[in-house]
C-alpha positions as CSV (number, residue, x, y, z in Angstrom):
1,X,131.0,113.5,70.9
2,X,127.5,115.2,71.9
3,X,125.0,114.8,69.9
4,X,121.7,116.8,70.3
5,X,118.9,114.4,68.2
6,X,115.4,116.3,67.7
7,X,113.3,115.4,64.8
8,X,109.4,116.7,63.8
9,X,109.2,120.1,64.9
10,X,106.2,120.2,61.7
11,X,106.6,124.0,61.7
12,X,103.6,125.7,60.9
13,X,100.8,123.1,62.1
14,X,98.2,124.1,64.2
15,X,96.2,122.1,66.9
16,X,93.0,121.3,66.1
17,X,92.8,125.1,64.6
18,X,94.9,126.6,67.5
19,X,98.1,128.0,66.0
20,X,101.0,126.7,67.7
21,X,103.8,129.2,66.2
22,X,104.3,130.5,69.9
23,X,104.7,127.2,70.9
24,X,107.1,126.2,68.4
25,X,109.0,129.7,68.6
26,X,109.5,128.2,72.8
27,X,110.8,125.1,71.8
28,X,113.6,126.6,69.0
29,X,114.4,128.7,71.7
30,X,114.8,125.9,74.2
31,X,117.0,123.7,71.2
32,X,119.2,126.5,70.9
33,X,119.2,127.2,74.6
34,X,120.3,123.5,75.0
35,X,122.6,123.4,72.2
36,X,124.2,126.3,74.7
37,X,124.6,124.8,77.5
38,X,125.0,121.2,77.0
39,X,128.0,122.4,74.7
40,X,126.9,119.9,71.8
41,X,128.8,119.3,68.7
42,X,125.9,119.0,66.6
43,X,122.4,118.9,66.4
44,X,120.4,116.5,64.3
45,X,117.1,117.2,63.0
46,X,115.4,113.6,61.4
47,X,112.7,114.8,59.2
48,X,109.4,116.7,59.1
49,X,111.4,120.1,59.6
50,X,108.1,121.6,58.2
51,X,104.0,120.2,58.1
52,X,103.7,120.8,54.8
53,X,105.2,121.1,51.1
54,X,104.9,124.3,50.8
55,X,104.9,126.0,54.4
56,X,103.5,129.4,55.3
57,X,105.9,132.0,55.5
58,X,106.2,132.1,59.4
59,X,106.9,128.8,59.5
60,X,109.2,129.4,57.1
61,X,110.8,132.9,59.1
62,X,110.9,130.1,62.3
63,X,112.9,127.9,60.5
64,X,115.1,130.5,59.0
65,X,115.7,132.5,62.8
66,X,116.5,128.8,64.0
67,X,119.6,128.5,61.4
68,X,120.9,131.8,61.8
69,X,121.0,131.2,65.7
70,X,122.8,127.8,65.7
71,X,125.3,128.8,63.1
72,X,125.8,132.1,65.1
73,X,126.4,129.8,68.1
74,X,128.8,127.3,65.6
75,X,126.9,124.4,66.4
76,X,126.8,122.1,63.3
77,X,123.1,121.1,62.0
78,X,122.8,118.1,60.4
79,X,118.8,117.8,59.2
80,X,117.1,115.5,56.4
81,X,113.8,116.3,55.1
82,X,110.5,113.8,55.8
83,X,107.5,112.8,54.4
84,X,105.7,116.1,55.1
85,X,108.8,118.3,53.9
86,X,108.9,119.5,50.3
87,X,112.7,117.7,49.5
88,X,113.4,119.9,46.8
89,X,112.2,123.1,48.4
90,X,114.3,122.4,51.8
91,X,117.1,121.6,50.0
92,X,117.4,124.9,47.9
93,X,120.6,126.3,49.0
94,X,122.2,123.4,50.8
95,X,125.1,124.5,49.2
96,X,125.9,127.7,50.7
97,X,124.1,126.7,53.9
98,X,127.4,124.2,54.7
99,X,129.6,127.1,54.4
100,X,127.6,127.7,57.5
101,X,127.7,124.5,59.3
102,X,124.0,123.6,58.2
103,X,124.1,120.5,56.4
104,X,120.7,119.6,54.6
105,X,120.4,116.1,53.3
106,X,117.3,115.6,51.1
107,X,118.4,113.6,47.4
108,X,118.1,110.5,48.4
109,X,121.3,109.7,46.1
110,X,123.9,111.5,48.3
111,X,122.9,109.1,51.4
112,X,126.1,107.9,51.8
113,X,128.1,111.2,51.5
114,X,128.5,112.0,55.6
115,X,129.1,115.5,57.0
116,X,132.4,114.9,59.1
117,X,132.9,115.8,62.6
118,X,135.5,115.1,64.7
119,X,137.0,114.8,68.1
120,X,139.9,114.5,70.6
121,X,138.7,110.2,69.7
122,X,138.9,110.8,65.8
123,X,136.2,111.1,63.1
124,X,132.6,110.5,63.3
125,X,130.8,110.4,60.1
126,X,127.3,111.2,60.0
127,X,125.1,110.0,57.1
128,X,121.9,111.8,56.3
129,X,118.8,109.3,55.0
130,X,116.1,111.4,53.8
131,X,112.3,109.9,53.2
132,X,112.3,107.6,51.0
133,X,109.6,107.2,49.2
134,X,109.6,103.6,47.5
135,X,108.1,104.0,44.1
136,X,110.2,107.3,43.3
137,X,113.9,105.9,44.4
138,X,114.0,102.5,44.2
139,X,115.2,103.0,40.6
140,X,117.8,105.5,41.7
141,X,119.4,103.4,44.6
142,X,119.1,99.9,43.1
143,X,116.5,98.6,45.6
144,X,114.9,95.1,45.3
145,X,111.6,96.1,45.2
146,X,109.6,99.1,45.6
147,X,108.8,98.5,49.2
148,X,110.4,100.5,52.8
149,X,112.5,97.9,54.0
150,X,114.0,97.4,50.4
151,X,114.9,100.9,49.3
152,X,116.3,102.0,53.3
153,X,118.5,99.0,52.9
154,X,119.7,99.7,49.6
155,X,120.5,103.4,51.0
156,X,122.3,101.7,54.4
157,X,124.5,99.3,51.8
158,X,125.6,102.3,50.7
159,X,126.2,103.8,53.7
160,X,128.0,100.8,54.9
161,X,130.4,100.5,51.9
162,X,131.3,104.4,52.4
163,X,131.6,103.5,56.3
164,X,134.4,100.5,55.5
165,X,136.6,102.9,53.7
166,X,136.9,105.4,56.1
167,X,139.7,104.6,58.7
168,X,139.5,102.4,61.0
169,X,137.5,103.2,64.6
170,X,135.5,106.1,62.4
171,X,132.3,106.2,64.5
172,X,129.1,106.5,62.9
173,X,125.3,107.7,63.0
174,X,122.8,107.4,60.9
175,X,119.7,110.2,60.4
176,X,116.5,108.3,59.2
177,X,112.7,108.8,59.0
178,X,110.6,106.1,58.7
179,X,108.6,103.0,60.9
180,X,110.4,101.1,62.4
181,X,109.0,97.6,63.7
182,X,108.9,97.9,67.4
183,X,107.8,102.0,67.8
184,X,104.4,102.9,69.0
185,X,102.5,105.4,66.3
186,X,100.2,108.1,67.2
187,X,97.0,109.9,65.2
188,X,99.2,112.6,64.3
189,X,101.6,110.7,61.9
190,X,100.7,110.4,58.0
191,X,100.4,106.8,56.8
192,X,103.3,105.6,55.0
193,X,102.2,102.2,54.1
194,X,103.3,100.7,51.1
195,X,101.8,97.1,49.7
196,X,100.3,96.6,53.2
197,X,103.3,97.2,55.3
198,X,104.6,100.5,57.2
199,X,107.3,99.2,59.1
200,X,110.7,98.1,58.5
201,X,113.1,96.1,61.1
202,X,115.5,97.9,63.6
203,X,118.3,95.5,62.1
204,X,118.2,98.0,58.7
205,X,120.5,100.0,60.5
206,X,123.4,97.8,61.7
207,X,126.5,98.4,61.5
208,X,126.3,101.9,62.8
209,X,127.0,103.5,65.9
210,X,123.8,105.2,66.4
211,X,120.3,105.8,64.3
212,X,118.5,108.9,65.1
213,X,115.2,108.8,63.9
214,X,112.7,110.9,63.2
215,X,108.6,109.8,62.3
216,X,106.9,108.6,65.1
217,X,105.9,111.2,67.6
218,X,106.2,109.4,70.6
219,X,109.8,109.3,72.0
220,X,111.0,106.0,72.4
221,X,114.3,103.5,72.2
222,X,114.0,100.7,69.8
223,X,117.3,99.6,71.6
224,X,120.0,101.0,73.0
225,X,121.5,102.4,69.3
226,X,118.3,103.1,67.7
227,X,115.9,106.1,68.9
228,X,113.2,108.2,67.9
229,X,113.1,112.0,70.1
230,X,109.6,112.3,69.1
231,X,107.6,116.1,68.0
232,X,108.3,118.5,70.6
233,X,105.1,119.4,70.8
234,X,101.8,117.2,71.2
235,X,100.5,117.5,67.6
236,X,97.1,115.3,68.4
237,X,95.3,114.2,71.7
238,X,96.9,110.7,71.5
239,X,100.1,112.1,72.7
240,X,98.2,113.1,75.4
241,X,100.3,111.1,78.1
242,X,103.8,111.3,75.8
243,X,106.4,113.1,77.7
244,X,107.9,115.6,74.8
245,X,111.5,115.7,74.6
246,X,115.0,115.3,72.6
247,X,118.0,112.9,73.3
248,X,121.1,113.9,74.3
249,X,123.6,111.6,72.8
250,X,127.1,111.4,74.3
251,X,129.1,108.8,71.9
252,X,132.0,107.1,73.7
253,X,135.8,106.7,71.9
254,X,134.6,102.9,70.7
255,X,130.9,103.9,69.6
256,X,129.4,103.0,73.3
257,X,126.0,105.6,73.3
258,X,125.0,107.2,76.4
259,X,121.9,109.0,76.2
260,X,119.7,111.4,78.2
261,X,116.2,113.1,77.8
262,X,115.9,116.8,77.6
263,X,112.3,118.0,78.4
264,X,110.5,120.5,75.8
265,X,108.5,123.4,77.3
266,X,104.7,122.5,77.5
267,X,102.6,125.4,76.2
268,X,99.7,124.2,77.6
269,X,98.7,120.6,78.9
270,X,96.3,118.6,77.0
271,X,94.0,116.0,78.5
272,X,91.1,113.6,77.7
273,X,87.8,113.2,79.7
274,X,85.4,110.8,79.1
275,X,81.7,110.2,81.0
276,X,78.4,112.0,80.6
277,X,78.0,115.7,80.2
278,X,76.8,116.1,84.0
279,X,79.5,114.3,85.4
280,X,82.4,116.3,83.3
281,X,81.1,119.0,84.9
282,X,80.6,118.3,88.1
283,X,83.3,115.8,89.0
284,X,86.1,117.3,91.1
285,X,88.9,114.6,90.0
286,X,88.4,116.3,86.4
287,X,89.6,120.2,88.6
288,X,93.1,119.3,87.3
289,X,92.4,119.7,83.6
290,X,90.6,123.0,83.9
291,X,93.4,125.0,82.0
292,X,94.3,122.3,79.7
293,X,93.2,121.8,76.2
294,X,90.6,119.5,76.3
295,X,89.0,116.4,74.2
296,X,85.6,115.4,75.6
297,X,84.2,112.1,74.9
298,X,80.5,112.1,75.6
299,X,79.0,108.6,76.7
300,X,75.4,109.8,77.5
301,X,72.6,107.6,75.4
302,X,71.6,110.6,73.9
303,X,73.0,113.8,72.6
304,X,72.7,116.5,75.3
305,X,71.6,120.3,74.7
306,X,74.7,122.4,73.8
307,X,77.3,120.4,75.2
308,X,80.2,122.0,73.6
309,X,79.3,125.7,74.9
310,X,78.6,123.7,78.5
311,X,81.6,122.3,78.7
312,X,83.7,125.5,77.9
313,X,82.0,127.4,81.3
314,X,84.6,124.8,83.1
315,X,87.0,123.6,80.4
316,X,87.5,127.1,78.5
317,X,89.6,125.7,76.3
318,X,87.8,122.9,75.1
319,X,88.5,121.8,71.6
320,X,87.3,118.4,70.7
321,X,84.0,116.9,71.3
322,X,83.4,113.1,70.6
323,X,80.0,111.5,71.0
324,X,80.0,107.8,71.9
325,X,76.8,106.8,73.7
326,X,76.9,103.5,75.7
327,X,75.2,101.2,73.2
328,X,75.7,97.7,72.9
329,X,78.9,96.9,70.0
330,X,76.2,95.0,67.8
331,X,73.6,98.4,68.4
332,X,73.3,99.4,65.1
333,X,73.3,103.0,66.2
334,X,76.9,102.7,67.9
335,X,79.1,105.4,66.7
336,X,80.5,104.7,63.1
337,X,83.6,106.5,63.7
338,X,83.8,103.8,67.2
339,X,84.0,101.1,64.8
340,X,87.1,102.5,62.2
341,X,88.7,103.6,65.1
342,X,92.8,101.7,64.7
343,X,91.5,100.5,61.2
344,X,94.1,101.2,58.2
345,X,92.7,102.3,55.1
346,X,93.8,99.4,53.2
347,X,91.4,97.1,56.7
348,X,88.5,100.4,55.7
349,X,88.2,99.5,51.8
350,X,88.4,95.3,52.5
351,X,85.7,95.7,55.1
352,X,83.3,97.6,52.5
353,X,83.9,94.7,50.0
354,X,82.4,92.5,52.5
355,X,79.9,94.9,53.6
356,X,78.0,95.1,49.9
357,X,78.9,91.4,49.6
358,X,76.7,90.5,52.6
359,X,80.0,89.2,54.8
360,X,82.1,87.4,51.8
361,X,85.5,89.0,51.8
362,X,88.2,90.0,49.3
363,X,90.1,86.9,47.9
364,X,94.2,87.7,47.5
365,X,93.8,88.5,43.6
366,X,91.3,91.2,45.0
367,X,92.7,92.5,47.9
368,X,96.7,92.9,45.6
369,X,94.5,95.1,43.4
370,X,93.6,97.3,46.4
371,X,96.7,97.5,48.2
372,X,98.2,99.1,44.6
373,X,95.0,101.3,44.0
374,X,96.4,102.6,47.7
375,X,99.5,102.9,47.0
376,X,99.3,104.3,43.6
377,X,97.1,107.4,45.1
378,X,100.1,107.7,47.7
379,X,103.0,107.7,45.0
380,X,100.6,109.9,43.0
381,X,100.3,112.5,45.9
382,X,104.1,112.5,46.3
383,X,104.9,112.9,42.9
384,X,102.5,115.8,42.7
385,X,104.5,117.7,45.6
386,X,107.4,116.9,44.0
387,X,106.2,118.7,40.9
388,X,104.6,121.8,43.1
């Protein structure tokens, strides 16, 4: 069976202001193109169909054109909703979109009811994992604790115990969105930490033939059953050297997964430069990123005259200007935003205890009660969309 795994298309973000609807108009066109030619028996979509809870409507027409093309071409869609998705709102209609051969798995407690394809090799059940958010279904699926690796095991028990009573050599894939230990994060992706910890182990998912999985925006193999396809599209400048694509997923008569990577258009490359204002714009090396959308780090000692409007006569589409003069790390003038660079929020607010302390840390009482004052904002902004 062929399997076309995509995951984070985040319809309706822009690029640091730049609207990407063209962009992400291209890529639908390329899925569905794809889906075409490769002659796939379903597409999987892992999560963060949308940027936002409540999408603007041309997102929302993108999504909708998508649909209507994939069921015209009677390609199954199998898609869960993630972190950024409104559950609820993506889900309305799932009903009557299965009629249609799009399958929409977003309540966390029908994770173990598959969508059932099969082929001249028998039945392969896929199982659709929605975000989980800990605090609002570890109730519902019987988890341990309110943590990530506790709830997305509780929902692969079940999808195990629904898995043993199918007949035998039923193959299996799982759709999930979430960290897994092991995958390399970008600036783009929304923190998901929970009590101090983001990730959860690849082993979650054994027992199944293949876990596509959506989050991370980079695309990447975990191992040989367990991959993320990435965003299509760069979403922030540290995807800057990530190669944008989807998997294409043959799975053999016993389960054995072949896979290959299916470039996504490029609207436009993006780079970053780094070096004093002169020497941006008069180094030759830098003639490649002319046309490119553009980041500019800025290492003179002091700020130069108009450097943004300087840049743009070479680099006309410019978009991001950083300022990090070469000052000694212990300068107390080095760039503030230099020093919280790769710092979680939980690393930010333990660091400012020491700071108005004079250098004496949180103690473990102190640093439990901020890693719930996190996670209780989180939970509170989730159950917030959930009511919108």
């Amino acid at each position: 069976m062929r399997l076309l795994h995509t995951s984070d298309w985040h319809l309706g973000r822009s690029f640091h202001r730049v609207s990407l609807l063209a962009a992400q108009a291209a890529f639908l066109d390329h899925l569905v193109e794809t889906a075409r030619e490769q002659r796939v028996d379903a597409v999987l979509v892992a999560g963060d169909v949308y940027d936002r809870a409540v999408p603007p409507l041309a997102a929302v027409e993108l999504y909708d054109t998508a649909l209507h093309r994939l069921a015209e071409l009677g390609v199954p869609t199998v898609m869960i909703s993630g972190n950024h998705d409104s559950a609820r709102r993506l889900g309305v209609g799932a009903g009557l979109m299965e009629r249609a051969g799009i399958h929409l798995r977003t309540d966390p407690g029908g994770c173990a009811d598959p969508v059932l394809l099969a082929d001249e090799h028998g039945q392969v059940a896929l199982y659709g994992l929605p975000y989980l958010e800990p605090a609002l279904v570890r109730e519902e699926l019987g988890a341990e604790r309110a943590g990530h690796e506790s709830v997305l095991r509780a929902a692969m028990d079940r999808v195990r115990a629904d898995l043993a009573g199918r007949p035998a050599g039923t193959r299996s894939v799982v759709l999930a969105h979430a960290f897994v230990t092991g995958g390399a994060a970008s600036d783009s992706e929304r923190d998901i930490t929970v009590g101090g910890v983001a990730a959860v182990p690849a082993d979650v998912f054994g027992g199944v033939d293949y876990a596509a999985l959506g989050h991370l925006h980079g695309c990447q193999t975990i191992g040989e059953r367990v991959r993320y396809s990435g965003s299509p599209l760069a979403y922030s400048f540290s995807e800057a050297d990530q190669r944008k694509s989807m998997w294409l997923i043959d799975l053999g008569e016993r389960g054995a997964v072949t896979a290959e990577r299916i470039d996504c258009p490029v609207p436009r490359p993006i780079a970053r430069v780094r070096g004093r204002l002169d020497t941006l714009l008069e180094d030759p090396e830098l003639a490649v990123h002319e046309q490119s959308w553009v980041e500019a780090t800025l290492t003179d000692p002091a700020r130069p005259r108009e450097p943004m409007a300087r840049l743009a006569e070479r680099f006309p589409h410019v978009l991001s200007l950083v300022f990090a003069p070469e000052r000694a790390p212990e300068d107390p003038l080095a760039s503030y935003a230099e020093r919280l660079k790769g710092r979680t929020d939980r690393q930010i607010a333990e660091d400012f205890v020491a700071h108005v302390r004079g250098g004496s840390g949180p103690d473990e009482s102190e640093r439990a009660v901020l890693r719930a004052a996190l996670d209780e904002i989180r939970v509170g902004d989730a159950v917030a969309e959930v009511a919108r």
